[in-house]
C-alpha positions in Angstrom: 2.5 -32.3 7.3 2.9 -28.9 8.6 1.9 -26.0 6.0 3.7 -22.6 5.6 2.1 -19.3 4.8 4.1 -16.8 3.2 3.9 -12.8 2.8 2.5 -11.5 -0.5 5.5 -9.5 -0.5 8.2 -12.7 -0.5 6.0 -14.0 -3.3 5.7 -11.0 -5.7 10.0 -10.6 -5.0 10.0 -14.4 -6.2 7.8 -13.8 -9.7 10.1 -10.8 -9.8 13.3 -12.8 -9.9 11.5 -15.7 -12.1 10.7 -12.7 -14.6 14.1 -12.0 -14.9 15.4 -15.0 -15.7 16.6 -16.7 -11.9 16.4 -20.4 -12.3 13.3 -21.6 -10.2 15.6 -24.7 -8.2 18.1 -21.7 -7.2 15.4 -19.5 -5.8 14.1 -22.3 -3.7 17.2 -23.5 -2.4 18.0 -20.2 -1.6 15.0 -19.3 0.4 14.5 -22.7 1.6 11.1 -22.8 -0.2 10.2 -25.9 -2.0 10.2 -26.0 -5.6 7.0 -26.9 -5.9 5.3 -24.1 -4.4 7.2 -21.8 -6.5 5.9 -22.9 -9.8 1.8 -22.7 -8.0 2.4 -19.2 -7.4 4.2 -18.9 -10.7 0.7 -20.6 -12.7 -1.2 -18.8 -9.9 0.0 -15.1 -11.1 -0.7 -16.5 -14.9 -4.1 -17.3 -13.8 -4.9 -13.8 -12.0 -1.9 -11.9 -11.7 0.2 -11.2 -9.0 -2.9 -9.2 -7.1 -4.3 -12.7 -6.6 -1.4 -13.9 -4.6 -2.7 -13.4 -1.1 -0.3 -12.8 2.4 -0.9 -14.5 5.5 -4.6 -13.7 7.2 -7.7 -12.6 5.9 -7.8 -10.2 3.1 -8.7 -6.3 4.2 -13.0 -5.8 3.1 -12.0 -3.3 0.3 -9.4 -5.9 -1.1 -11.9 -8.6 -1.1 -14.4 -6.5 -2.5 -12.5 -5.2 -5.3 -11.5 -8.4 -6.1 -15.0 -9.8 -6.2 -16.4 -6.9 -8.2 -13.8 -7.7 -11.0 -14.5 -11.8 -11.5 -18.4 -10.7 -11.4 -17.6 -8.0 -13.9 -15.1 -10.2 -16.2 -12.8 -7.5 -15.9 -9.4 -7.7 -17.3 -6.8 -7.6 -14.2 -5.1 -4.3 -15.9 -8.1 -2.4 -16.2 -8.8 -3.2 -12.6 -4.9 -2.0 -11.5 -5.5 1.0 -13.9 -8.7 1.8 -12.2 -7.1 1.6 -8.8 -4.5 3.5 -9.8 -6.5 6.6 -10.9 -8.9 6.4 -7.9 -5.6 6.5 -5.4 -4.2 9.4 -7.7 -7.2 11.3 -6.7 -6.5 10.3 -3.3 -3.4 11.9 -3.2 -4.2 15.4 -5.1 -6.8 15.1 -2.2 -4.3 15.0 0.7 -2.0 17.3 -1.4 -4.7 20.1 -1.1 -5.5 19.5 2.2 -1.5 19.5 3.4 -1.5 22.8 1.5 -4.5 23.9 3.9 -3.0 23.2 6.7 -0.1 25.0 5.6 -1.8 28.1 4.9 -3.3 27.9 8.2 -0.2 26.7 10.6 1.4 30.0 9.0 -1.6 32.3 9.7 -1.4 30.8 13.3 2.4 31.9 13.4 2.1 35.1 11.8 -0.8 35.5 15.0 1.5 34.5 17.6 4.0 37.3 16.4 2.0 39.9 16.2 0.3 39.2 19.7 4.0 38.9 21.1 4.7 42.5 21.5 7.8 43.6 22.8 9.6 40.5 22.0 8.5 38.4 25.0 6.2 35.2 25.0 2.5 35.3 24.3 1.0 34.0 27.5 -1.9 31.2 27.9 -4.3 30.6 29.9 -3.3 28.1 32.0 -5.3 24.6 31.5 -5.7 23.9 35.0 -9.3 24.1 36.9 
């Protein structure tokens, strides 16, 4: 018997189409998955919600240790994804002010070049050769 893995992202398209109301024979047949594997995700995402559905390989160390740190805890899976969503929120504000940084500072770098220009001709370097 030869086993399959599949991509987390096939099997959260699957609980998708289930959610909306796709009969679970049709799904299968259409994918070439077997029934049967459809309805363990399906109790599988019951159990601990789609984030428990693992892809092919390994998961990454800070999947595996968020997931950890929440069956220790007892944590409810939507205070786990509302957690994750704040922290990545402040992740992007982050990256937000830093693109804005590098804004500021790509146009300072322009505004340099300009006025060390002159009469209209090229700024020259010095030449990286040794």
């Amino acid at each position: 018997m030869k086993y399959r893995s599949y991509p987390k992202e096939l099997k959260e398209h699957v609980l998708i189409r289930l959610a909306a109301g796709s009969a679970v024979k049709a799904i299968a047949e259409e994918l070439g998955i077997g029934d049967k594997q459809i309805y363990r995700w399906r109790a599988e995402a019951r159990e601990v919600g789609a984030d428990g559905l693992r892809g092919i390989g390994r998961p990454r160390q800070d999947e595996a240790a968020a997931h950890a740190a929440s069956l220790s805890l007892g944590l409810d899976p939507v205070v786990v994804a509302r957690r994750r969503i704040a922290e990545l929120e402040r992740k992007v504000g982050q990256q937000e002010l830093d693109l804005d940084f590098f804004r500021q500072a790509l146009r300072h770098v322009k505004a340099r070049r300009q006025q060390t220009a002159g009469r209209g001709g090229l700024t020259s370097t010095r030449s990286s050769k040794r």
